[in-house]
N, C-alpha and C positions, 0 to 999 in steps of 0.2 A: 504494500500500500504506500501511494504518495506521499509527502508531506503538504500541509496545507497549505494555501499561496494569497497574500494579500494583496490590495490593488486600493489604487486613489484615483478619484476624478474629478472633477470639477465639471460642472453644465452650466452654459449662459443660460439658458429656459431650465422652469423648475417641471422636474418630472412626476407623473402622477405613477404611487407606488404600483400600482394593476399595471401600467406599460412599463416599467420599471423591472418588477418580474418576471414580466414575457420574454424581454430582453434579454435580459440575464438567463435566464431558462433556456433559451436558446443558445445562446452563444456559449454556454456549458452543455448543451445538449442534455439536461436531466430536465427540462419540461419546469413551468413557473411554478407547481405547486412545490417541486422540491426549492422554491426560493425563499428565504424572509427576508420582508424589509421593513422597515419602521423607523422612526428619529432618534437618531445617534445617544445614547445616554439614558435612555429610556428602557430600561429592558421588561418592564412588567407585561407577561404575555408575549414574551418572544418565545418561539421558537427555536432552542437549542441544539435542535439535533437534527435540523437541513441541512442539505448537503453545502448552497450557498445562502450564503448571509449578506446584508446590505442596509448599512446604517446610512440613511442622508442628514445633512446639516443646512439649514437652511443660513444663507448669507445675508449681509443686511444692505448696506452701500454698496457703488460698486457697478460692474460690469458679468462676476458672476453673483446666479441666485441659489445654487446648491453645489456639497460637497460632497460626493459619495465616497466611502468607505465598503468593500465589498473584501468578501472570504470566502475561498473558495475549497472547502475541509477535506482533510485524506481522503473521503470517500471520492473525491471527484477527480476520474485517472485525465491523465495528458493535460491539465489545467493549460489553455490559451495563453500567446503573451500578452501583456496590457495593451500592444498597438490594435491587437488583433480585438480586445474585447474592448478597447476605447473606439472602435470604429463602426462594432456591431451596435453600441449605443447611440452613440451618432447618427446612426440611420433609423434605428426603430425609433428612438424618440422623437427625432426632428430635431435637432437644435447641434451647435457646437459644442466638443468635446473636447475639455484641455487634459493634458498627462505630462507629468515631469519629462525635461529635456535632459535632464544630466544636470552638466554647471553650465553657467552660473543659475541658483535657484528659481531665479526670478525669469528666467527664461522658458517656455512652456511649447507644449507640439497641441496643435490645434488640428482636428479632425473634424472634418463637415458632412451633413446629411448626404451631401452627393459622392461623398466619398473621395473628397480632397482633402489635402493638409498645409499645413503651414507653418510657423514660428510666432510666436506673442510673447511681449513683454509687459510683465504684469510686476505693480506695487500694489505693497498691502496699504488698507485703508482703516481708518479707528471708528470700529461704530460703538455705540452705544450698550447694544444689548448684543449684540450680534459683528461677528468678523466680517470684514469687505475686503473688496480685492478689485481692485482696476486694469484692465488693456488699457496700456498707452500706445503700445505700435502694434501693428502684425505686420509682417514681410511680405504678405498678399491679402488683398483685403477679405472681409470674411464676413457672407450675408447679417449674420444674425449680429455683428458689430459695426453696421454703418457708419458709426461715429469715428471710431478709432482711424487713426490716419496709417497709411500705409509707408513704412519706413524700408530701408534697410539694415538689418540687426549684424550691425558686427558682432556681438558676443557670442552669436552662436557659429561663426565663422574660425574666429579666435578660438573656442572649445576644440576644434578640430584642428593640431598642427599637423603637418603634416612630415617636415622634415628630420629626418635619420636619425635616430636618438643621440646616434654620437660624434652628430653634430659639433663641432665650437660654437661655446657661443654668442662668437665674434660673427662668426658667416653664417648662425644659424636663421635671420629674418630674411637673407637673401636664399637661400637655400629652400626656406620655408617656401616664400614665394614662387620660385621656379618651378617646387614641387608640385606648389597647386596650381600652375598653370598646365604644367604636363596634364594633370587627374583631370583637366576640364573642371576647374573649379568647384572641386565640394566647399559643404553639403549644400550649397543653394544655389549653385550653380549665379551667382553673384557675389561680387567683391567691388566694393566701395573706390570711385578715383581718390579718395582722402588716404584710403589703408593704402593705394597703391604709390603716391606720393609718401608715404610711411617707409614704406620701403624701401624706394628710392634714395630719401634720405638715410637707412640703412646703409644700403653701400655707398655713397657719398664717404661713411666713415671709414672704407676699406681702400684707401687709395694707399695707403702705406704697404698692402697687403699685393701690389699691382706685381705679377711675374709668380707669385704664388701657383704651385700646381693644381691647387685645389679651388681656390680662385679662380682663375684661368676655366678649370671644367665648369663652374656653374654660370660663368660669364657665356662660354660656348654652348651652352643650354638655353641661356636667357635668350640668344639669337635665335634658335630655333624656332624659339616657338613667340617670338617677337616679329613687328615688321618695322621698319624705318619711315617716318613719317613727317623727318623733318623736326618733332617736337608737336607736331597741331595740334595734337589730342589734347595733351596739358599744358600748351602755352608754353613751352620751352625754348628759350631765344637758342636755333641753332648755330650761332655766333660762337657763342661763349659753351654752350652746357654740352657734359661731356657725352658723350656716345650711347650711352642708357638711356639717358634720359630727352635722347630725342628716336629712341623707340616706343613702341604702343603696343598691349597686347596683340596677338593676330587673329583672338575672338577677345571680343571687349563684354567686360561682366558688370559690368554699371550700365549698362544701355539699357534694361528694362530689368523690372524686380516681374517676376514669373506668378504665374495666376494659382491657384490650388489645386484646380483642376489638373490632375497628373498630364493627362493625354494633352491636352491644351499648351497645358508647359514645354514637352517635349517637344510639340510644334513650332509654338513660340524660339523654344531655345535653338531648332536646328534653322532657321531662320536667323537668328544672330551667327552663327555659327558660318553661315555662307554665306554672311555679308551682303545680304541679300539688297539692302537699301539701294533706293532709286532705279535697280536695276528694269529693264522692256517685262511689261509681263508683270510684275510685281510680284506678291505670294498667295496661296491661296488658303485661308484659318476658315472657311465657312464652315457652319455649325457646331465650332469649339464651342468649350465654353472658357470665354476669357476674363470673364468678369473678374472684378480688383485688381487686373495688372496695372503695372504702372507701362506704359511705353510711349512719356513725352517726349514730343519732339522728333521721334521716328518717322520715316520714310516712309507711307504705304500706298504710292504713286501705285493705282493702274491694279489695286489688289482686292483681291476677291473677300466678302465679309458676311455673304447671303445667311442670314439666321444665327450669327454669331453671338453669344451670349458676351457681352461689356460691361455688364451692370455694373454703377458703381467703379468701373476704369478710369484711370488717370488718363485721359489723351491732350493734357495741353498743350499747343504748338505741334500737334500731329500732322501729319499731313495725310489725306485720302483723296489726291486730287484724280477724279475718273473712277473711283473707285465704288466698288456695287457693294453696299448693306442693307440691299433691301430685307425687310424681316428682321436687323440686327438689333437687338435687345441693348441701349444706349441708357436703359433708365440712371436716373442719380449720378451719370457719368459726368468728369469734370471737364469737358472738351472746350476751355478756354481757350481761346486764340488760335483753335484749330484751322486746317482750311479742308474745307469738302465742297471746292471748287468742280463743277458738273459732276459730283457723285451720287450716283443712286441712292436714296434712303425713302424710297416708297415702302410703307409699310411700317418703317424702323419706329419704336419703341424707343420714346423722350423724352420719357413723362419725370419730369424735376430736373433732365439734363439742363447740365451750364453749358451755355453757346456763348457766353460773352463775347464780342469781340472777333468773336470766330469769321470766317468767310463761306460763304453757301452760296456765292455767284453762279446763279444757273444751276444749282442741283433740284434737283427731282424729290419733291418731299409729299408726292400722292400718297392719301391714306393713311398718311402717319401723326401718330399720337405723340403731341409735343405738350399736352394739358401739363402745368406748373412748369414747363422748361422753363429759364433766362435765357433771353435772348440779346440781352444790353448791349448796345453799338455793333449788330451783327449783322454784316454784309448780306443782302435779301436777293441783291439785284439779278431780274431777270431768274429765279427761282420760281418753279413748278409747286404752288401751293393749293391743290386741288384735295376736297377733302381731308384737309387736316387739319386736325383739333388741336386749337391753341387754348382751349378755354384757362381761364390762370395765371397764362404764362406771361411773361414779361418784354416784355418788348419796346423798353424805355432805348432810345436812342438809336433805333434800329433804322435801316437804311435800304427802301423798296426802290425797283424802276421797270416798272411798267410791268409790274408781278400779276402772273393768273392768282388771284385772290377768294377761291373757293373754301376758306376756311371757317368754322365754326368759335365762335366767341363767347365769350359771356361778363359781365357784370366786372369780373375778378382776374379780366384781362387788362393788363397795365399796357397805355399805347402811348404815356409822354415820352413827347420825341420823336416820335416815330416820322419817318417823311419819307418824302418822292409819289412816285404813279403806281396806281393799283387799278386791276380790272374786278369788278363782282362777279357774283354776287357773296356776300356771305350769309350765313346763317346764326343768327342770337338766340341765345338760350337764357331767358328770365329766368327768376324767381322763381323757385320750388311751385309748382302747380299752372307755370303759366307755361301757353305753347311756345313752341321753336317760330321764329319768325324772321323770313329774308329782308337781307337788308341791300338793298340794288343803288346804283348811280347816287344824288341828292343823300338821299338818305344814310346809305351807309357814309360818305362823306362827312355828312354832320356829325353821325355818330361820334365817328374817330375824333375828329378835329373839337370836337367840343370835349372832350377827353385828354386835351393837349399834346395831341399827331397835328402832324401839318403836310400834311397829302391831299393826291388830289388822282379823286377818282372818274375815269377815262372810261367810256362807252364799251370799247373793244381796243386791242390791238388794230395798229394799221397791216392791212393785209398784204403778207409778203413782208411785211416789215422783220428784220434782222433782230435776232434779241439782243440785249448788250452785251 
Protein backbone atom coordinates (compact mmCIF):
# COMPACT_ATOMS: atom_id res chain seq x y z
CA UNK A 1 0.00 0.00 0.00
CA UNK A 2 0.90 3.71 -0.93
CA UNK A 3 1.72 6.29 1.33
CA UNK A 4 -0.71 9.15 1.51
CA UNK A 5 -0.01 12.30 -0.74
CA UNK A 6 -1.08 15.95 0.13
CA UNK A 7 -1.94 18.73 -2.34
CA UNK A 8 -2.62 22.63 -2.17
CA UNK A 9 -4.60 24.93 -4.23
CA UNK A 10 -5.95 27.83 -4.46
CA UNK A 11 -9.32 28.83 -6.85
CA UNK A 12 -10.00 32.44 -8.06
CA UNK A 13 -14.16 31.39 -8.07
CA UNK A 14 -15.32 29.67 -4.91
CA UNK A 15 -16.32 26.07 -5.45
CA UNK A 16 -19.55 24.43 -4.46
CA UNK A 17 -18.54 21.21 -2.26
CA UNK A 18 -21.03 18.80 -4.67
CA UNK A 19 -18.71 19.96 -7.86
CA UNK A 20 -15.84 19.87 -5.66
CA UNK A 21 -16.21 16.17 -5.07
CA UNK A 22 -17.19 15.11 -8.41
CA UNK A 23 -13.81 16.59 -9.35
CA UNK A 24 -11.92 15.12 -7.12
CA UNK A 25 -13.65 11.60 -7.52
CA UNK A 26 -12.79 11.64 -10.80
CA UNK A 27 -9.50 12.73 -11.08
CA UNK A 28 -8.60 9.86 -8.21
CA UNK A 29 -10.97 7.64 -10.02
CA UNK A 30 -12.61 6.26 -6.74
CA UNK A 31 -16.01 8.09 -7.74
CA UNK A 32 -17.37 11.50 -5.22
CA UNK A 33 -18.92 9.42 -2.70
CA UNK A 34 -15.47 8.20 -1.78
CA UNK A 35 -14.68 12.01 -1.22
CA UNK A 36 -15.00 14.46 1.91
CA UNK A 37 -15.13 17.81 1.95
CA UNK A 38 -16.02 20.46 4.34
CA UNK A 39 -14.25 23.81 5.98
CA UNK A 40 -10.86 23.53 6.94
CA UNK A 41 -10.97 23.26 10.80
CA UNK A 42 -14.19 22.09 11.25
CA UNK A 43 -14.17 18.42 11.79
CA UNK A 44 -17.54 17.71 13.55
CA UNK A 45 -19.19 15.08 11.07
CA UNK A 46 -16.26 14.55 8.83
CA UNK A 47 -15.70 11.60 7.51
CA UNK A 48 -12.43 9.87 8.56
CA UNK A 49 -12.18 7.10 6.75
CA UNK A 50 -12.58 8.30 2.75
CA UNK A 51 -10.20 7.52 0.69
CA UNK A 52 -9.89 11.58 -0.27
CA UNK A 53 -10.33 14.40 1.97
CA UNK A 54 -10.76 18.06 1.03
CA UNK A 55 -10.73 20.98 3.56
CA UNK A 56 -11.54 24.43 1.79
CA UNK A 57 -10.77 27.95 3.21
CA UNK A 58 -12.43 30.47 2.36
CA UNK A 59 -10.21 33.95 1.58
CA UNK A 60 -11.37 37.25 2.36
CA UNK A 61 -9.57 40.21 0.11
CA UNK A 62 -7.83 39.72 -2.70
CA UNK A 63 -7.92 38.04 -6.04
CA UNK A 64 -8.24 34.43 -4.66
CA UNK A 65 -11.67 33.22 -2.90
CA UNK A 66 -10.78 29.71 -1.79
CA UNK A 67 -7.98 27.47 -0.43
CA UNK A 68 -8.11 23.86 -1.00
CA UNK A 69 -6.40 21.52 1.02
CA UNK A 70 -6.83 17.87 -0.31
CA UNK A 71 -5.50 14.17 0.84
CA UNK A 72 -5.36 11.63 -0.86
CA UNK A 73 -4.87 8.21 1.85
CA UNK A 74 -2.88 4.91 1.35
CA UNK A 75 -5.90 3.59 0.02
CA UNK A 76 -5.63 5.52 -3.19
CA UNK A 77 -2.88 3.48 -5.47
CA UNK A 78 -0.89 5.75 -8.23
CA UNK A 79 -2.04 9.14 -6.58
CA UNK A 80 -1.84 11.88 -9.66
CA UNK A 81 0.62 14.67 -9.75
CA UNK A 82 -0.65 18.20 -8.42
CA UNK A 83 -0.33 19.46 -12.20
CA UNK A 84 -2.37 16.66 -13.36
CA UNK A 85 -5.17 17.12 -10.51
CA UNK A 86 -4.70 21.05 -10.56
CA UNK A 87 -5.83 20.83 -14.13
CA UNK A 88 -8.75 18.39 -13.65
CA UNK A 89 -10.12 21.04 -11.31
CA UNK A 90 -9.79 23.73 -13.42
CA UNK A 91 -11.85 22.38 -15.92
CA UNK A 92 -14.67 20.76 -13.98
CA UNK A 93 -15.07 23.75 -11.83
CA UNK A 94 -14.70 26.44 -14.39
CA UNK A 95 -12.45 28.95 -12.97
CA UNK A 96 -8.50 29.38 -12.55
CA UNK A 97 -6.32 27.19 -10.71
CA UNK A 98 -3.18 28.21 -9.00
CA UNK A 99 -0.24 25.43 -7.45
CA UNK A 100 3.20 26.36 -6.05
CA UNK A 101 5.89 27.09 -8.79
CA UNK A 102 8.82 26.02 -6.67
CA UNK A 103 10.95 29.60 -5.75
CA UNK A 104 10.44 32.17 -5.38
CA UNK A 105 7.17 31.41 -3.02
CA UNK A 106 5.29 34.09 -4.30
CA UNK A 107 5.52 32.83 -7.75
CA UNK A 108 2.47 30.51 -8.65
CA UNK A 109 1.42 28.03 -12.00
CA UNK A 110 -2.00 29.16 -13.16
CA UNK A 111 -4.08 26.54 -14.91
CA UNK A 112 -7.32 27.55 -16.92
CA UNK A 113 -10.75 25.84 -17.72
CA UNK A 114 -9.58 25.59 -21.24
CA UNK A 115 -6.79 23.94 -20.37
CA UNK A 116 -3.95 26.52 -20.43
CA UNK A 117 -1.25 27.73 -18.15
CA UNK A 118 0.75 30.38 -17.06
CA UNK A 119 2.81 32.03 -14.23
CA UNK A 120 1.25 34.76 -11.60
CA UNK A 121 2.64 36.62 -9.10
CA UNK A 122 0.94 36.86 -6.12
CA UNK A 123 1.28 39.06 -2.45
CA UNK A 124 -0.29 38.26 0.42
CA UNK A 125 -2.91 40.61 1.61
CA UNK A 126 -4.03 41.52 5.67
CA UNK A 127 -7.79 40.82 6.01
CA UNK A 128 -9.49 41.00 8.93
CA UNK A 129 -11.11 37.89 9.72
CA UNK A 130 -9.83 36.01 6.81
CA UNK A 131 -6.27 35.64 4.75
CA UNK A 132 -6.03 37.51 1.15
CA UNK A 133 -3.96 37.10 -1.48
CA UNK A 134 -3.45 39.38 -4.70
CA UNK A 135 -2.40 38.74 -8.63
CA UNK A 136 -0.25 41.41 -9.58
CA UNK A 137 1.12 40.06 -12.97
CA UNK A 138 0.58 36.96 -14.99
CA UNK A 139 2.89 36.23 -17.80
CA UNK A 140 -0.35 35.62 -20.17
CA UNK A 141 -3.27 37.14 -19.39
CA UNK A 142 -5.99 34.99 -17.69
CA UNK A 143 -9.83 35.03 -18.40
CA UNK A 144 -11.01 34.80 -14.80
CA UNK A 145 -8.21 37.80 -13.99
CA UNK A 146 -9.16 40.66 -16.37
CA UNK A 147 -7.73 43.00 -14.16
CA UNK A 148 -4.36 41.83 -13.44
CA UNK A 149 -1.91 43.29 -16.03
CA UNK A 150 0.01 41.11 -18.06
CA UNK A 151 3.83 41.39 -17.27
CA UNK A 152 6.95 39.43 -18.00
CA UNK A 153 8.08 37.45 -14.74
CA UNK A 154 11.79 37.28 -14.47
CA UNK A 155 11.72 35.27 -11.32
CA UNK A 156 10.51 32.52 -12.65
CA UNK A 157 13.10 32.79 -15.54
CA UNK A 158 15.80 33.29 -12.98
CA UNK A 159 14.42 29.91 -10.95
CA UNK A 160 15.76 28.03 -13.91
CA UNK A 161 19.72 28.42 -14.57
CA UNK A 162 20.77 26.81 -16.70
CA UNK A 163 24.53 26.86 -16.84
CA UNK A 164 27.09 23.87 -15.93
CA UNK A 165 27.26 23.64 -12.29
CA UNK A 166 30.93 24.06 -12.57
CA UNK A 167 30.69 26.93 -13.96
CA UNK A 168 33.03 30.14 -12.42
CA UNK A 169 31.41 32.24 -11.22
CA UNK A 170 33.09 34.97 -13.16
CA UNK A 171 31.74 33.49 -16.74
CA UNK A 172 28.94 31.90 -15.04
CA UNK A 173 25.89 34.87 -16.34
CA UNK A 174 27.55 34.65 -19.65
CA UNK A 175 27.44 31.12 -19.96
CA UNK A 176 24.02 31.09 -18.38
CA UNK A 177 22.99 33.16 -21.18
CA UNK A 178 24.39 31.28 -24.15
CA UNK A 179 22.94 28.21 -22.51
CA UNK A 180 19.44 29.51 -22.75
CA UNK A 181 19.78 30.77 -25.94
CA UNK A 182 20.87 27.39 -27.27
CA UNK A 183 17.44 25.51 -25.09
CA UNK A 184 15.23 28.07 -27.11
CA UNK A 185 14.73 29.93 -24.02
CA UNK A 186 13.08 28.02 -21.05
CA UNK A 187 10.70 27.91 -19.24
CA UNK A 188 8.79 30.76 -21.19
CA UNK A 189 10.05 30.66 -23.97
CA UNK A 190 10.79 34.60 -23.10
CA UNK A 191 13.53 36.79 -21.79
CA UNK A 192 13.29 40.33 -20.87
CA UNK A 193 15.63 43.05 -23.30
CA UNK A 194 16.56 44.55 -19.49
CA UNK A 195 17.86 40.78 -18.35
CA UNK A 196 19.54 40.66 -21.77
CA UNK A 197 21.34 44.16 -21.28
CA UNK A 198 22.20 42.30 -17.68
CA UNK A 199 24.10 40.23 -19.35
CA UNK A 200 25.62 42.12 -21.54
CA UNK A 201 26.90 44.03 -18.98
CA UNK A 202 28.04 40.76 -17.59
CA UNK A 203 30.71 40.39 -20.00
CA UNK A 204 31.59 43.90 -20.20
CA UNK A 205 33.32 42.77 -16.82
CA UNK A 206 35.22 39.92 -18.67
CA UNK A 207 37.52 41.96 -20.89
CA UNK A 208 40.55 41.19 -18.65
CA UNK A 209 39.50 37.53 -19.39
CA UNK A 210 39.91 38.22 -23.56
CA UNK A 211 42.33 35.02 -25.00
CA UNK A 212 40.85 32.83 -22.25
CA UNK A 213 40.08 29.37 -23.75
CA UNK A 214 37.14 29.15 -22.11
CA UNK A 215 36.05 32.51 -22.89
CA UNK A 216 36.84 32.24 -26.29
CA UNK A 217 34.25 28.88 -26.46
CA UNK A 218 31.26 30.69 -25.02
CA UNK A 219 32.07 33.99 -27.18
CA UNK A 220 32.13 31.23 -30.33
CA UNK A 221 28.63 30.01 -29.01
CA UNK A 222 27.21 33.41 -28.43
CA UNK A 223 27.83 33.95 -32.43
CA UNK A 224 26.08 31.06 -33.36
CA UNK A 225 23.40 31.59 -32.32
CA UNK A 226 23.51 35.49 -32.58
CA UNK A 227 23.16 37.70 -35.67
CA UNK A 228 24.96 41.20 -36.35
CA UNK A 229 22.67 43.85 -36.55
CA UNK A 230 24.72 46.79 -36.26
CA UNK A 231 23.51 47.40 -32.44
CA UNK A 232 19.55 48.36 -33.79
CA UNK A 233 17.81 46.19 -31.57
CA UNK A 234 19.25 47.81 -28.27
CA UNK A 235 20.40 51.00 -29.57
CA UNK A 236 24.16 50.32 -29.56
CA UNK A 237 26.39 53.20 -31.01
CA UNK A 238 28.24 50.72 -33.49
CA UNK A 239 31.17 53.22 -33.32
CA UNK A 240 32.23 52.75 -30.03
CA UNK A 241 30.46 49.32 -28.56
CA UNK A 242 32.31 46.25 -28.69
CA UNK A 243 31.21 43.38 -30.98
CA UNK A 244 28.58 41.61 -28.53
CA UNK A 245 26.80 44.18 -28.12
CA UNK A 246 26.17 45.05 -31.57
CA UNK A 247 24.74 41.56 -31.90
CA UNK A 248 20.90 40.51 -31.30
CA UNK A 249 19.55 37.34 -30.52
CA UNK A 250 18.61 35.24 -33.86
CA UNK A 251 15.18 34.60 -32.35
CA UNK A 252 14.21 37.57 -30.11
CA UNK A 253 12.31 36.57 -26.77
CA UNK A 254 10.81 39.87 -25.66
CA UNK A 255 8.91 40.32 -28.94
CA UNK A 256 5.80 38.82 -27.44
CA UNK A 257 4.80 37.38 -23.82
CA UNK A 258 2.94 33.91 -25.32
CA UNK A 259 -0.81 33.27 -24.79
CA UNK A 260 -1.87 30.16 -22.30
CA UNK A 261 -3.21 28.45 -24.76
CA UNK A 262 -0.59 25.72 -25.31
CA UNK A 263 -1.26 25.02 -29.09
CA UNK A 264 -1.69 28.83 -29.79
CA UNK A 265 1.68 29.53 -28.02
CA UNK A 266 3.49 27.01 -30.11
CA UNK A 267 2.20 28.87 -33.15
CA UNK A 268 2.64 32.11 -31.94
CA UNK A 269 6.24 31.20 -30.98
CA UNK A 270 7.22 29.34 -34.35
CA UNK A 271 6.29 32.47 -35.82
CA UNK A 272 8.90 34.42 -33.96
CA UNK A 273 11.19 31.87 -34.60
CA UNK A 274 11.07 32.48 -38.42
CA UNK A 275 11.06 35.99 -38.23
CA UNK A 276 8.40 35.84 -39.91
CA UNK A 277 7.51 39.87 -39.62
CA UNK A 278 6.54 41.82 -42.80
CA UNK A 279 7.26 39.11 -44.76
CA UNK A 280 4.46 38.53 -48.63
CA UNK A 281 1.81 36.39 -47.34
CA UNK A 282 2.06 37.05 -43.72
CA UNK A 283 1.17 34.13 -41.03
CA UNK A 284 -1.74 32.33 -40.67
CA UNK A 285 -3.06 31.98 -36.33
CA UNK A 286 -6.86 31.43 -37.50
CA UNK A 287 -8.98 29.91 -34.92
CA UNK A 288 -6.11 29.90 -32.10
CA UNK A 289 -6.95 30.86 -29.27
CA UNK A 290 -4.67 33.87 -28.53
CA UNK A 291 -6.38 35.62 -26.09
CA UNK A 292 -3.94 37.73 -23.33
CA UNK A 293 -0.87 37.67 -25.41
CA UNK A 294 0.97 40.52 -25.40
CA UNK A 295 2.25 41.13 -29.27
CA UNK A 296 2.62 45.01 -29.43
CA UNK A 297 4.00 46.46 -32.06
CA UNK A 298 4.21 43.23 -34.21
CA UNK A 299 4.13 42.99 -37.88
CA UNK A 300 0.82 41.12 -39.10
CA UNK A 301 0.91 42.63 -42.66
CA UNK A 302 -1.20 40.45 -45.08
CA UNK A 303 -2.03 37.74 -42.08
CA UNK A 304 -4.77 35.43 -41.73
CA UNK A 305 -6.93 35.98 -38.11
CA UNK A 306 -10.42 34.37 -39.36
CA UNK A 307 -12.20 33.29 -35.63
CA UNK A 308 -9.12 33.96 -33.76
CA UNK A 309 -9.68 34.07 -30.07
CA UNK A 310 -7.74 37.80 -28.65
CA UNK A 311 -9.71 38.58 -25.94
CA UNK A 312 -8.24 40.74 -23.62
CA UNK A 313 -4.70 40.90 -26.01
CA UNK A 314 -2.25 43.56 -25.94
CA UNK A 315 -2.08 44.75 -29.74
CA UNK A 316 -0.92 48.28 -29.32
CA UNK A 317 0.99 49.69 -32.24
CA UNK A 318 0.11 46.22 -34.01
CA UNK A 319 -0.05 46.35 -37.34
CA UNK A 320 -2.99 44.13 -39.44
CA UNK A 321 -2.76 46.17 -42.47
CA UNK A 322 -4.95 43.66 -45.21
CA UNK A 323 -5.37 41.50 -42.84
CA UNK A 324 -8.72 39.11 -42.59
CA UNK A 325 -10.27 38.73 -38.79
CA UNK A 326 -13.37 38.26 -39.72
CA UNK A 327 -15.01 36.26 -36.71
CA UNK A 328 -11.82 37.29 -34.51
CA UNK A 329 -12.96 37.54 -30.97
CA UNK A 330 -11.16 41.22 -30.13
CA UNK A 331 -13.39 41.69 -26.88
CA UNK A 332 -11.57 43.81 -23.99
CA UNK A 333 -8.46 43.98 -26.25
CA UNK A 334 -6.03 46.90 -25.86
CA UNK A 335 -5.43 47.71 -29.68
CA UNK A 336 -4.29 51.29 -29.07
CA UNK A 337 -2.72 52.91 -31.91
CA UNK A 338 -3.05 49.85 -33.85
CA UNK A 339 -3.60 50.03 -37.64
CA UNK A 340 -6.19 47.74 -39.58
CA UNK A 341 -5.78 49.71 -42.56
CA UNK A 342 -8.37 47.66 -45.20
CA UNK A 343 -8.45 44.72 -42.80
CA UNK A 344 -11.27 42.51 -42.79
CA UNK A 345 -13.15 42.57 -39.37
CA UNK A 346 -16.65 41.64 -40.55
CA UNK A 347 -18.12 39.81 -37.95
CA UNK A 348 -15.16 40.55 -35.35
CA UNK A 349 -16.15 40.78 -31.68
CA UNK A 350 -15.20 44.46 -29.91
CA UNK A 351 -17.20 44.67 -27.52
CA UNK A 352 -15.17 47.11 -24.67
CA UNK A 353 -12.11 46.95 -27.32
CA UNK A 354 -9.78 50.09 -27.08
CA UNK A 355 -9.39 51.49 -30.69
CA UNK A 356 -7.96 54.74 -29.52
CA UNK A 357 -6.09 56.24 -31.83
CA UNK A 358 -5.99 53.28 -33.97
CA UNK A 359 -6.28 53.44 -37.82
CA UNK A 360 -9.24 51.58 -39.64
CA UNK A 361 -8.95 53.59 -43.04
CA UNK A 362 -11.11 51.59 -45.21
CA UNK A 363 -11.58 48.31 -43.24
CA UNK A 364 -14.59 46.20 -43.54
CA UNK A 365 -16.29 46.20 -40.06
CA UNK A 366 -19.98 44.54 -41.55
CA UNK A 367 -21.63 42.94 -38.72
CA UNK A 368 -19.44 43.59 -36.10
CA UNK A 369 -20.12 44.02 -32.58
CA UNK A 370 -18.06 47.01 -31.32
CA UNK A 371 -21.00 47.82 -28.28
CA UNK A 372 -18.79 49.76 -25.33
CA UNK A 373 -15.57 49.79 -27.65
CA UNK A 374 -13.21 53.24 -27.60
CA UNK A 375 -12.86 54.43 -30.38
CA UNK A 376 -11.16 58.10 -29.30
CA UNK A 377 -9.27 59.92 -32.27
CA UNK A 378 -9.77 56.67 -34.47
CA UNK A 379 -9.16 56.85 -38.05
CA UNK A 380 -12.93 55.87 -39.72
CA UNK A 381 -12.02 57.17 -43.16
CA UNK A 382 -13.62 55.42 -45.88
CA UNK A 383 -14.45 52.26 -43.52
CA UNK A 384 -17.30 49.77 -44.36
CA UNK A 385 -19.68 50.23 -41.36
CA UNK A 386 -22.74 48.26 -42.22
CA UNK A 387 -24.58 46.62 -39.43
CA UNK A 388 -22.43 47.37 -36.64
CA UNK A 389 -23.23 47.83 -33.36
CA UNK A 390 -21.65 50.80 -31.68
CA UNK A 391 -24.29 51.04 -29.12
CA UNK A 392 -22.00 52.43 -25.88
CA UNK A 393 -19.04 52.95 -27.53
CA UNK A 394 -17.16 55.98 -27.72
CA UNK A 395 -16.34 57.75 -30.36
CA UNK A 396 -15.05 61.07 -28.98
CA UNK A 397 -12.68 62.47 -31.44
CA UNK A 398 -13.05 60.05 -34.19
CA UNK A 399 -12.57 60.96 -37.72
CA UNK A 400 -15.29 59.60 -40.78
CA UNK A 401 -15.01 60.56 -44.73
CA UNK A 402 -17.72 59.61 -46.58
CA UNK A 403 -18.30 56.39 -44.30
CA UNK A 404 -21.32 53.74 -45.34
CA UNK A 405 -22.94 54.43 -41.86
CA UNK A 406 -25.40 51.47 -41.39
CA UNK A 407 -24.64 51.32 -37.76
CA UNK A 408 -26.88 50.87 -34.78
CA UNK A 409 -26.74 53.47 -31.78
CA UNK A 410 -28.05 54.35 -28.60
CA UNK A 411 -28.43 56.90 -25.98
CA UNK A 412 -24.90 55.77 -24.29
CA UNK A 413 -23.03 56.24 -27.58
CA UNK A 414 -20.57 59.18 -26.91
CA UNK A 415 -20.17 61.10 -30.59
CA UNK A 416 -18.05 64.43 -29.06
CA UNK A 417 -15.89 65.16 -31.62
CA UNK A 418 -16.78 63.12 -33.88
CA UNK A 419 -16.48 64.72 -37.74
CA UNK A 420 -16.36 64.40 -41.44
CA UNK A 421 -19.07 62.78 -44.00
CA UNK A 422 -21.26 59.96 -43.35
CA UNK A 423 -24.00 58.18 -45.58
CA UNK A 424 -27.33 56.46 -43.44
CA UNK A 425 -29.18 55.31 -42.57
CA UNK A 426 -28.60 54.20 -38.92
CA UNK A 427 -30.78 52.77 -36.45
CA UNK A 428 -31.56 54.08 -32.51
CA UNK A 429 -32.23 52.14 -30.00
CA UNK A 430 -34.38 54.19 -26.98
CA UNK A 431 -35.04 53.44 -23.74
CA UNK A 432 -35.97 50.08 -22.34
CA UNK A 433 -39.52 49.42 -23.85
CA UNK A 434 -39.27 51.84 -26.70
CA UNK A 435 -38.91 50.67 -30.50
CA UNK A 436 -35.67 50.80 -32.72
CA UNK A 437 -36.09 53.72 -34.94
CA UNK A 438 -34.07 54.82 -38.33
CA UNK A 439 -32.51 57.72 -38.24
CA UNK A 440 -31.91 58.91 -42.40
CA UNK A 441 -30.39 62.25 -43.95
CA UNK A 442 -31.60 65.62 -41.48
CA UNK A 443 -32.30 63.67 -38.88
CA UNK A 444 -29.63 61.49 -38.18
CA UNK A 445 -27.40 64.69 -38.63
CA UNK A 446 -29.15 66.50 -35.83
CA UNK A 447 -28.83 63.65 -33.97
CA UNK A 448 -25.06 63.50 -33.82
CA UNK A 449 -24.25 67.09 -34.02
CA UNK A 450 -26.44 68.09 -31.32
CA UNK A 451 -24.44 65.58 -29.23
CA UNK A 452 -21.28 67.46 -30.12
CA UNK A 453 -20.16 65.49 -33.77
CA UNK A 454 -19.73 67.98 -36.32
CA UNK A 455 -20.46 65.80 -39.40
CA UNK A 456 -22.22 66.07 -42.08
CA UNK A 457 -24.49 63.70 -43.48
CA UNK A 458 -24.48 63.02 -47.55
CA UNK A 459 -27.55 61.44 -49.51
CA UNK A 460 -25.22 58.67 -51.06
CA UNK A 461 -21.84 58.21 -52.30
CA UNK A 462 -21.05 59.93 -55.63
CA UNK A 463 -21.24 57.16 -58.11
CA UNK A 464 -18.03 55.77 -59.28
CA UNK A 465 -16.73 57.94 -56.97
CA UNK A 466 -13.05 56.44 -55.51
CA UNK A 467 -13.15 55.96 -51.74
CA UNK A 468 -10.26 57.68 -49.86
Amino acid sequence: MTAGRAYGFLTVARPRPAALARALGAVFAIGEGAVETGPEGEPDGWRWDTPVQCGYEWFGPGDIACALHVYAGPAVPDPPSEETVARALARELGTAVLTGAGTPPWIMRVLTPAGGSTYARTEDLDGEDRPGLRVTAVQAGVAALPHVPVRGLPEVVRALPLAPRDTGPRLWPWADLVCRMEAGWPPLRWYGADMYREDLRARDGLRDLEGDPRLEALDARFRAVTVDDGGGELGADPASAPWYRRRRPAVLPWRVLLPADPEAADWLWKWVEDGAEGKPGGVDLSSLDLSGADVSGADFSSSLFCGTGLRGARLTGTEFHRSHLQGAELAHADATGARFVRADLDGAVLRGTVLDGADLTRADLHGADARGASLRGTRLLGATLLDTDLRGADLTGAELGENTFGVTLDDTTTVTGLKGTLTGPATLIPAPGGAPAPLTGPALEHWLNSRGAAVRVTASLRAGAPSP
